[in-house]
C-alpha positions in Angstrom: 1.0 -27.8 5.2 4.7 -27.3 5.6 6.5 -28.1 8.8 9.2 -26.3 10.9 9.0 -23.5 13.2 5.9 -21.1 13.3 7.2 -17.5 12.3 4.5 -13.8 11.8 6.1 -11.4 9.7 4.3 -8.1 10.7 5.0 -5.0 8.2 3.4 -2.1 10.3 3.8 1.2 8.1 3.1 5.3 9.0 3.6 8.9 8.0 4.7 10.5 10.6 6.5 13.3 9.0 9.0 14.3 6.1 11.3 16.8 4.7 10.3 19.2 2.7 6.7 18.2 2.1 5.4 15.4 1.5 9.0 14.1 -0.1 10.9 12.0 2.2 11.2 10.8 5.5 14.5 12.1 7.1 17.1 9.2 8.5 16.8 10.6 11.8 13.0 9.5 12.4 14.4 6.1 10.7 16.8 6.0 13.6 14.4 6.7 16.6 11.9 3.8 15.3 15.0 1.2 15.1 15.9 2.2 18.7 12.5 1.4 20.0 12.7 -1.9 17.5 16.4 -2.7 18.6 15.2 -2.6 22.5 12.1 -5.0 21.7 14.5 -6.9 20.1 16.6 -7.1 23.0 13.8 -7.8 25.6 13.1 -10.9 22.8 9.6 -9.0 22.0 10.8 -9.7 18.3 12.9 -11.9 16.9 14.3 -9.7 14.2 13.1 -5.9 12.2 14.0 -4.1 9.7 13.4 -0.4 8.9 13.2 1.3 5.8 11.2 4.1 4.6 9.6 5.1 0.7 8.8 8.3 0.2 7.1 9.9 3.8 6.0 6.3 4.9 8.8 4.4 7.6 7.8 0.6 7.1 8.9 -1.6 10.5 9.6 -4.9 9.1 9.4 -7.3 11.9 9.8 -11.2 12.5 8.5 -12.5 16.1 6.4 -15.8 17.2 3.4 -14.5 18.8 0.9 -14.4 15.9 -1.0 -11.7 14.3 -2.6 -8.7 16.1 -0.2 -9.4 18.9 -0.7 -6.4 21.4 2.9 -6.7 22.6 4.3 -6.2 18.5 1.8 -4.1 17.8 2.7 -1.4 20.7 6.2 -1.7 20.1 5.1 -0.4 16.4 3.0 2.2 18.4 5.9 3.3 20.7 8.8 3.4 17.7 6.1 5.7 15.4 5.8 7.7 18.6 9.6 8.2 19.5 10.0 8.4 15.2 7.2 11.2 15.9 8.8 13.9 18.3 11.6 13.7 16.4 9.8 14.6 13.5 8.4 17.3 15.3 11.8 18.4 16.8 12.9 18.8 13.1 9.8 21.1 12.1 9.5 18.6 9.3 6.1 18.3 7.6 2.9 16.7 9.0 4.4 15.6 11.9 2.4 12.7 13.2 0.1 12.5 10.7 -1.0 9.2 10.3 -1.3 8.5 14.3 -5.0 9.3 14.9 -4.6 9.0 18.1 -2.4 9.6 21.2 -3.2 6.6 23.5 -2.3 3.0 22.6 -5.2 0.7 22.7 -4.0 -2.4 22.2 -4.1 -2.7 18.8 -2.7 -0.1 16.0 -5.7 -0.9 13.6 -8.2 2.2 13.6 -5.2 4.5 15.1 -3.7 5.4 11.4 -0.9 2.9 11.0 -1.1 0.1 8.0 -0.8 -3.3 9.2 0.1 -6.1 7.2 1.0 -9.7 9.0 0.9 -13.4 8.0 1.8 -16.6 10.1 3.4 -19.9 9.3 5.6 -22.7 9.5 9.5 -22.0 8.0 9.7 -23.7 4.9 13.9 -25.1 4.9 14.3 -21.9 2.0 11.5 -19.1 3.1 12.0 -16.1 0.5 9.7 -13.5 0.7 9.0 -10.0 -1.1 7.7 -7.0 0.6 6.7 -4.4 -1.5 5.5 -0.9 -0.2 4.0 2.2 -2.2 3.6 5.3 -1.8 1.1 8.4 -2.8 -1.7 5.2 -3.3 -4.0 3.4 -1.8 -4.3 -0.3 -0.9 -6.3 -1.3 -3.7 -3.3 -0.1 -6.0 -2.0 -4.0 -5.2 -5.0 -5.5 -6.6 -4.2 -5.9 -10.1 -0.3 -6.8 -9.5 -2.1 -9.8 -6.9 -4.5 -10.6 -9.9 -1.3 -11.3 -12.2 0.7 -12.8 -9.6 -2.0 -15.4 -8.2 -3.8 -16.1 -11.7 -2.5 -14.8 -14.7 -0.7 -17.9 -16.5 0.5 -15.4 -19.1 2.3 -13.5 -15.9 2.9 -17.0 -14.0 3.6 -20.0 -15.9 3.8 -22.1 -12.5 0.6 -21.5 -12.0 0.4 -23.9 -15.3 3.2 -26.2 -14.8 4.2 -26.4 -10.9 2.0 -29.3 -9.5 1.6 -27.2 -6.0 -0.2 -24.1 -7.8 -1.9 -25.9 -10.2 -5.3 -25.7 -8.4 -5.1 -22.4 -7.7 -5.5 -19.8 -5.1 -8.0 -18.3 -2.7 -8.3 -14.6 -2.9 -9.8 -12.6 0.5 -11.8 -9.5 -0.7 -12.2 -6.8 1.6 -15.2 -4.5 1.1 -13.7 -1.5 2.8 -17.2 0.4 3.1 -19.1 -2.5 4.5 -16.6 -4.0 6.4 -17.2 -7.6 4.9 -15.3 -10.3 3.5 -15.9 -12.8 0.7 -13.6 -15.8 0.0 -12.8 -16.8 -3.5 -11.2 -19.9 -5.2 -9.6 -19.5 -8.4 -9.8 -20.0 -11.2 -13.5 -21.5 -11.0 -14.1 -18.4 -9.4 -12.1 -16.0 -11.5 -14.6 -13.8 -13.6 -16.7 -12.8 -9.8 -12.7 -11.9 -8.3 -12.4 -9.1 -11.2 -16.2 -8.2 -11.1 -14.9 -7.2 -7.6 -11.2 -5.8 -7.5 -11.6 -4.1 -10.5 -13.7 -1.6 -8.3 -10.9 -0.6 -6.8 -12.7 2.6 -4.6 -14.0 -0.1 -2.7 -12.8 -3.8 -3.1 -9.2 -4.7 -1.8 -7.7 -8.3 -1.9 -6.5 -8.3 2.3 -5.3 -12.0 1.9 -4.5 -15.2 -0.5 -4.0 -18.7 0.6 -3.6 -21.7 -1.7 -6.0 -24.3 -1.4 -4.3 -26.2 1.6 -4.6 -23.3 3.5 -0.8 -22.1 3.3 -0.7 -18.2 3.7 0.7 -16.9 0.7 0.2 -12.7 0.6 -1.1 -9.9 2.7 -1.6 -6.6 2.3 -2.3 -3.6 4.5 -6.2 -2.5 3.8 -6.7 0.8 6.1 -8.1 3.7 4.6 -7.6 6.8 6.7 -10.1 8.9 5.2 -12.8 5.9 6.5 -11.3 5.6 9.9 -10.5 9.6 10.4 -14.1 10.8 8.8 -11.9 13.0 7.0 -8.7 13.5 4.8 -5.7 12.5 6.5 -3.5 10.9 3.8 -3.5 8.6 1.5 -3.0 5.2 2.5 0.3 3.9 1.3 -0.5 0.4 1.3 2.5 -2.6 2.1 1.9 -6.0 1.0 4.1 -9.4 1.8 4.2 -12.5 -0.3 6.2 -15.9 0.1 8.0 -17.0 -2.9 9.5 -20.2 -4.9 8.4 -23.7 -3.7 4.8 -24.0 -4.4 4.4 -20.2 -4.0 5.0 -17.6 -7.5 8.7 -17.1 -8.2 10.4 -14.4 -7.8 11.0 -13.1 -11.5 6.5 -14.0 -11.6 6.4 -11.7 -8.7 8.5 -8.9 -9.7 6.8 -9.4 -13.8 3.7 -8.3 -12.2 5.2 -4.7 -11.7 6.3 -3.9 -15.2 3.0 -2.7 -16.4 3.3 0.8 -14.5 -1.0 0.4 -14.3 -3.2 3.5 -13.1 -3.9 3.9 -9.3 -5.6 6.5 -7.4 -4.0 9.0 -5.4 -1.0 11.4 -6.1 -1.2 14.8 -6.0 -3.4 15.7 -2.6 -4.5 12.0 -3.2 -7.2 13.3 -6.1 -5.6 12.1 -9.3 -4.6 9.0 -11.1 -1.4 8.6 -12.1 1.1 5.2 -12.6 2.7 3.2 -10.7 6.4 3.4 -10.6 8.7 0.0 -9.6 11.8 2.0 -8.1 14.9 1.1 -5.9 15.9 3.1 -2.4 17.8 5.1 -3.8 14.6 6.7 -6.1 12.2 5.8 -3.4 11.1 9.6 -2.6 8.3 11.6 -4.3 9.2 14.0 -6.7 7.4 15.4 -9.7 3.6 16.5 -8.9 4.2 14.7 -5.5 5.3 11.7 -7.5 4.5 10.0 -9.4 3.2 7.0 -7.2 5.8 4.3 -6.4 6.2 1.0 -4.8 9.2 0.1 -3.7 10.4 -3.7 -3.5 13.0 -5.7 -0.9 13.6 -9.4 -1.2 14.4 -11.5 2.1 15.0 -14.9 3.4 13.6 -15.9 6.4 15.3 -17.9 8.8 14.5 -19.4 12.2 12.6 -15.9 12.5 16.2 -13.9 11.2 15.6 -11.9 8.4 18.3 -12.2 5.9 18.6 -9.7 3.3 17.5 -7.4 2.0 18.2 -7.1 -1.8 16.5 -4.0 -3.6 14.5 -6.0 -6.1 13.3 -2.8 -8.4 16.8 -1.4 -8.3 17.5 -3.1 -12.1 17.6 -2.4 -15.4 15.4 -4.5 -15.9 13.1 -2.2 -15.0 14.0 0.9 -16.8 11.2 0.8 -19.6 8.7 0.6 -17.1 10.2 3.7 -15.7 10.1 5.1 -19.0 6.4 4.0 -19.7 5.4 5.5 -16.3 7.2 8.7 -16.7 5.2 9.0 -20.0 2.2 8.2 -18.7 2.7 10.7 -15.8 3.5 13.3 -18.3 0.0 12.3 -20.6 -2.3 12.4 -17.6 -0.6 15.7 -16.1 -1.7 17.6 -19.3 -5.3 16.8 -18.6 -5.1 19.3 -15.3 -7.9 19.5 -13.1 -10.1 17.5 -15.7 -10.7 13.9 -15.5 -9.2 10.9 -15.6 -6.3 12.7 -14.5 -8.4 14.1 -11.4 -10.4 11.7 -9.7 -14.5 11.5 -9.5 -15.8 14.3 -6.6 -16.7 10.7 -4.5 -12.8 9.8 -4.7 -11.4 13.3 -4.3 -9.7 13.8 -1.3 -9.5 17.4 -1.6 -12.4 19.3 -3.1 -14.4 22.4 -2.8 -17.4 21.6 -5.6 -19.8 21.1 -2.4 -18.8 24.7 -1.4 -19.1 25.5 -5.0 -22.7 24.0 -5.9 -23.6 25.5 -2.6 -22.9 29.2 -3.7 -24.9 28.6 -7.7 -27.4 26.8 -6.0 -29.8 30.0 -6.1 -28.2 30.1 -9.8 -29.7 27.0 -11.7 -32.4 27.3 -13.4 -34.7 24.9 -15.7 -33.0 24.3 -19.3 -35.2 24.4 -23.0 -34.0 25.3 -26.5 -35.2 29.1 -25.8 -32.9 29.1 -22.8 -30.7 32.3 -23.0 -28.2 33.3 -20.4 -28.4 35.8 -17.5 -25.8 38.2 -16.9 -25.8 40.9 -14.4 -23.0 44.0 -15.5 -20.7 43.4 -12.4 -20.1 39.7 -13.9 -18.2 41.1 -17.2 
């Protein structure tokens, strides 16, 4: 394992209101969660933040050195959503508060709303690191883009030719309605990891190590709807991964993202539609309440200072996947309320065909070839 000073990048993320529907969180609420940050900071709480925001989800970037699940970081995350919070409210903007499910901190922002993503380790000399953040999806929308990252040669050559990836990877799968784990090592193990995450209504990759053990990516896994009982939103997952130096490059990384690829979500979180790579400046949801987007920064790491960030989607590199994904959004919105464009009635988020089969349940009756239809005058 590498040496040098132990760092935890925490990315803690939350709706707590936007303009306009669900469009765009408004500077202001930006502002009120980096004065909570830029007092933690200041107390030494953290070593360094950042705060940035895609679509209705702020994201609090944060370095410190007190580990994962850290009830100090993870109330300052509570307190800046709060303070982001009643000036959401203030403004009248648009679901104010809605992803904090609660309205006492108890320790620990996992099973109050918030997404949590967080990894420890020792400071490589260079530490580059992407975080990438969507929005309108839900966590398992990062598990084919880990899949390509972490063991798709044709995606990254290094894991073919660089010595320190050549044994692969081990990929943590989270079964989100059990609440268990299984560890996999690839690629002995490859053909059980996509039995698995290619059930993406239930199995999420949460972590991946290489085989010494060095943390290589995390991503958030809460699903409100689980936590709440009900819908609240959809789940906007965030994911971190270390780069370069017996980690994926960056270009591997970033290649994984140019297949704008089917996730659930969307509209009222009930349809599929594709995955957009975009820059801040197209980082707000749009057509149909989209499409879905994930947003990408690059950072160095430093002794705990973030340095950066650069806006890694923000290229034209990227422009035919924009292109493919605004085609594809334009194919699946013909479809309507029919699926695949609307999701099964298990995965809906919204849907009234319980109410519905409730009212014809008097109404079916047994089916033959003689069958012939009933109907009374007033239904013409």
């Amino acid at each position: 394992m590498s040496g040098g000073a132990r760092t935890t990048l925490s990315v803690i993320k939350a709706d707590i209101g936007s303009i306009a529907g669900h469009h765009k969180a408004h500077p202001d609420t930006l502002l009120a969660a980096s004065r909570v940050l830029a007092e933690g900071k200041k107390k030494g709480i953290i070593t360094d933040f950042y705060v940035t925001a895609v679509g209705d989800d702020i994201q609090l970037i944060m370095t410190h050195s007190k580990g994962p699940n850290s009830p100090q970081i993870h109330e300052l995350a509570w307190d800046a959503f709060k303070e982001a919070t009643k000036v959401a409210k203030e403004l009248g903007l648009y679901a104010a508060g809605q992803d904090l499910l609660s309205d006492t901190f108890s320790g620990n922002v996992r099973g109050l709303g918030p997404g949590v993503a967080e990894m420890e380790f020792a400071e490589r000399p260079s530490e580059p690191v992407a975080i990438f953040m969507a929005d309108k999806t839900e966590p398992s929308a990062f598990n084919l883009p880990l899949y390509k990252i972490f063991a798709d040669p044709f995606n990254t050559v290094g894991l073919v030719i660089d010595p320190r990836m050549h044994d692969g990877f081990v990929f943590t799968v989270l079964d989100l309605y059990e609440g268990k784990a299984v560890d996999l090592a690839v690629p002995g193990e490859l053909y059980d990891l996509l039995a698995l995450i290619g059930t993406t209504s239930r199995y999420v990759i949460k972590y991946i190590h290489r085989r010494d053990g060095e943390p290589a990516a995390v991503v958030s896994s809460e699903r409100l709807n689980l936590i709440a009982g009900k819908y609240i939103g959809k789940d906007d997952p965030v994911m971190a991964v270390r780069l370069q130096s017996g980690f994926p490059a960056l270009g591997e990384a970033l290649e994984a993202f140019s297949f704008p690829h089917l996730v659930a979500g969307w509209m009222r979180g009930s349809h599929f539609g594709p995955l957009m790579p975009v820059g801040l400046k197209d980082a707000k949801m749009t057509r149909f309440d989209g499409p879905p987007r994930v947003l990408g920064l690059g950072f160095n790491i430093k002794e705990g200072r973030l340095i950066g960030p650069v806006d890694l989607f923000d290229d034209i590199a990227f422009d035919e996947a924009r292109r493919e994904a605004s085609l594809v959004a334009e194919y699946m919105r013909r479809h309507g309320p029919f699926m695949p464009h609307r999701l099964g009635p298990d995965e809906m988020e919204y849907t009234t065909l319980p109410d519905v089969l409730k009212r014809l349940e008097g109404r079916f009756r047994p089916f033959d070839l003689g069958y012939k239809p009933v109907i009374k005058h007033e239904e013409l």
